[in-house]
Every structure is written in structure tokens, then in C-alpha cells.
C-alpha positions in Angstrom: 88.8 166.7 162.9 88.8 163.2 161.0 85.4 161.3 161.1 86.0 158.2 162.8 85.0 155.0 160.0 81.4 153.5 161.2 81.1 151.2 158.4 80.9 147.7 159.5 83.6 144.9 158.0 82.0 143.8 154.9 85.0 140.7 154.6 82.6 139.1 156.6 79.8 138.9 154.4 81.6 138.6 150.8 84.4 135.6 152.3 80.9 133.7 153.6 79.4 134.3 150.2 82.6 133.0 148.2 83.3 129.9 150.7 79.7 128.7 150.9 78.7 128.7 147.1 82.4 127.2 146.5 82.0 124.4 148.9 78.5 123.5 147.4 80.0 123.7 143.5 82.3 121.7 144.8 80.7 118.9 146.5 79.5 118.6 142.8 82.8 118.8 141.3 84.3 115.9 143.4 81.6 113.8 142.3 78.6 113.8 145.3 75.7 115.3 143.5 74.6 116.7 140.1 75.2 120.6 139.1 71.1 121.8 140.4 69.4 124.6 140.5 70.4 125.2 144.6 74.2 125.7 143.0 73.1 127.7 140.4 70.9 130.2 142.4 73.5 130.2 145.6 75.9 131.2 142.4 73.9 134.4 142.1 72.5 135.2 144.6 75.3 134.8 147.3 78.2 133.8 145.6 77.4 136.9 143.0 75.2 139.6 144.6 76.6 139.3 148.2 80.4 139.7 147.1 79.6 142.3 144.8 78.2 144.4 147.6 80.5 143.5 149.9 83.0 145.2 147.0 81.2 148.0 146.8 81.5 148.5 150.5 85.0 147.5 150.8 85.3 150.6 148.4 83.8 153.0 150.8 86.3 151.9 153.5 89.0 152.4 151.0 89.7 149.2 150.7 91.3 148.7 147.0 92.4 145.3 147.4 88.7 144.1 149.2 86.7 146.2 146.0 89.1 144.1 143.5 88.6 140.7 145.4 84.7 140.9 146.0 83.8 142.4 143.1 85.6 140.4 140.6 84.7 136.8 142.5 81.0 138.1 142.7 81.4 138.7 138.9 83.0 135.9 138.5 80.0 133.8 140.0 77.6 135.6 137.7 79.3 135.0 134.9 79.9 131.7 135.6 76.1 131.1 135.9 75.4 132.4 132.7 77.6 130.4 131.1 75.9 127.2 132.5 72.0 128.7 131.7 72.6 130.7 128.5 72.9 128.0 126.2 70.3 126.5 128.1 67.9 129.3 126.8 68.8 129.3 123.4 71.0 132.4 124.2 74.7 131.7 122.6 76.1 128.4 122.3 77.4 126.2 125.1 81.0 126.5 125.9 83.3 124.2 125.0 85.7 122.2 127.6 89.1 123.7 126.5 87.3 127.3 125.8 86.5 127.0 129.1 89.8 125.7 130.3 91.0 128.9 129.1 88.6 130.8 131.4 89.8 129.0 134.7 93.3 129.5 133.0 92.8 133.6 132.8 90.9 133.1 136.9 94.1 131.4 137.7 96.1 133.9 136.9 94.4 136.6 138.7 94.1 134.6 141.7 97.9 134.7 141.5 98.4 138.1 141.4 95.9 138.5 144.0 97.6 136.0 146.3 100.7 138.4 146.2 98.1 140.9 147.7 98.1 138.9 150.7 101.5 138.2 151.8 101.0 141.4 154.6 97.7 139.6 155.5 96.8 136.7 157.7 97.5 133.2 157.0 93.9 132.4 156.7 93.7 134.9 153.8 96.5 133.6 152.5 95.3 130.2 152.2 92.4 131.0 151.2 94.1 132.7 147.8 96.9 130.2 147.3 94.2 127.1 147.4 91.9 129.2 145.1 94.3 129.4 142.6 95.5 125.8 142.6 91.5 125.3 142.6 91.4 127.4 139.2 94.1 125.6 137.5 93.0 122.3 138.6 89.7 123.1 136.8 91.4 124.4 133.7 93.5 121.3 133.7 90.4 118.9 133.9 88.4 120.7 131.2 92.1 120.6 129.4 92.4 117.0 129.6 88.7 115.7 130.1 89.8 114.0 133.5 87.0 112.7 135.8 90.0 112.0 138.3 91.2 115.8 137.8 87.8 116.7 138.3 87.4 114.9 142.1 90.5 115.8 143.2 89.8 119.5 142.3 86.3 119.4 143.6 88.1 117.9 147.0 90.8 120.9 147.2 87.5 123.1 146.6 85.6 121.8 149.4 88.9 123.0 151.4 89.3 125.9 149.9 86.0 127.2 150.3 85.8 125.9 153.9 88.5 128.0 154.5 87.0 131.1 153.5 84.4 130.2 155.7 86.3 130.0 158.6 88.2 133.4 157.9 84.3 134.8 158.1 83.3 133.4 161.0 86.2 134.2 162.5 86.4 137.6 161.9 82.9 137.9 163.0 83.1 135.7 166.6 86.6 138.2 167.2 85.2 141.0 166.9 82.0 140.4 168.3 84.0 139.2 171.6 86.7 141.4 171.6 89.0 139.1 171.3 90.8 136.2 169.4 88.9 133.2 169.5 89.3 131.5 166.5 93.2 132.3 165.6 94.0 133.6 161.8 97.5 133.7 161.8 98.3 138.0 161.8 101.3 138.5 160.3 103.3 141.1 162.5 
């Protein structure tokens, strides 16, 4: 007799975590507001912690390619806050632009191999994957070049990207809650 999975979806939680803190980092990217504290803590908090536990339930479902995604992104966000407050505490020097060009670069590329991940997933997901690593390269490229205009236009195609995400989250949530398909995602066949 197989034991029938109770866990709840935990796509839910880390796609709201990612698309939030990347629409709010991004708002900052394309020019609206400075980089504060609110994107900072949202970076850890639920950009970081929330993914990373929504990894680490992905992994009791099974799930190898929701542990990879959720973890990594969650790490991802950590990281990237401590890059931003280290130097700011004396610990390690501050980053330079192309050094961290080269950090998008190497996000970028792992974002590509996970889009491939998602070509027997919905569309949403897809999207979500294929705008995130433009997103990452667009970054790289601005640090590359010291481009303000880079730097808008990639905060702007973060803004979507990460809307996206939210979207998937919600959507994933309202279907199942209801039963039913509500807000559409595109299942691929």
C-alpha cells in the first residue's frame, strides 16, 4: 500500500518569494527608488529563507528540479545580500562592477540550463525562466559596460519577470483552492 503525498505545493510559497523581492529590486534597478533596507531584508527574508524552505520541501515531494530552483534562488538572494552589506561592515571589500558582471554571468548560465528544465512545464514557468535569464545577462552586461540605460531597461524586464512569477503563485494557489482553472498557465500536453 503506497502512502498517498499530503504535503502541500510548496511552488506556491518559493515562486511568491522570488517574484515579490524581484519586482521590488527591480523597481530599483529601472531607476524609481534607491537600493533600502525594505530590499535588502525582503532579499533575506523572503527572497532567501522562504525559497530555501520551499527547496527543502520540494525535496520531500521528490521534486529534484523544485530543490534545485528554490534552493539555489533563495541562495542566491542571500548571497546577493551579503554582497551589498559585507563591505558595508568592514567585512571583505566591495565588489567590483565587472567582478560582479561575472556573477550575473555564472546566474545566467544556470538559469539557462534550468530553463531547459522547463520545456515539459507550463508556459508560465517557462517564462518565468527564459525572462530570468535575459534578466541575468542584462545585469551582467550593465555592470560590464557601466550603462545606466542597460540598467532601466533590465530593471523594466525585472519588474516583468518577477510579476510573472507572481502570477504562476497565485495561480497555482486560486486553482487549486477552486478546483479548477481560473487563472490559465498554459499546461503543456
Amino acid at each position: 500500500m503506497t502512502a498517498k503525498d499530503s504535503y502541500a505545493n510548496p511552488a506556491p510559497l518559493g515562486l511568491m518569494g522570488f517574484g515579490m523581492t524581484t519586482v521590488l529590486l527591480n523597481i530599483h534597478n529601472a531607476g524609481f527608488f534607491p537600493l533600502t533596507a525594505m530590499i535588502l531584508a525582503m532579499g533575506l527574508a523572503y527572497g532567501g529563507v522562504a525559497q530555501v524552505i520551499a527547496g527543502i520541501m520540494e525535496f520531500k515531494k521528490g521534486n529534484t528540479f523544485g530543490v534545485t530552483a528554490f534552493t539555489s534562488y533563495g541562495l542566491f538572494w542571500i548571497s546577493l545580500v551579503l554582497l551589498l552589506i559585507f563591505p558595508e561592515q568592514g567585512i571583505g571589500q566591495a565588489t567590483s562592477a565587472g567582478y560582479m558582471g561575472w556573477y550575473l554571468v555564472m546566474w545566467g548560465v544556470f538559469t539557462t540550463f534550468m530553463f531547459f528544465g522547463t520545456l515539459k512545464a507550463n508556459r508560465v514557468l517557462q517564462f518565468v525562466f527564459a525572462s530570468l535569464a535575459v534578466l541575468f545577462f542584462l545585469l551582467a552586461a550593465k555592470d560590464f559596460t557601466g550603462s545606466v540605460a542597460i540598467g532601466h531597461f533590465a530593471g523594466w524586464e525585472g519588474i516583468i519577470c518577477g510579476l510573472s512569477a507572481m502570477y504562476l503563485a497565485m495561480a497555482e494557489v486560486i486553482n487549486e483552492q477552486l478546483g479548477r482553472e481560473v487563472l490559465p498557465i498554459g499546461a503543456v500536453a
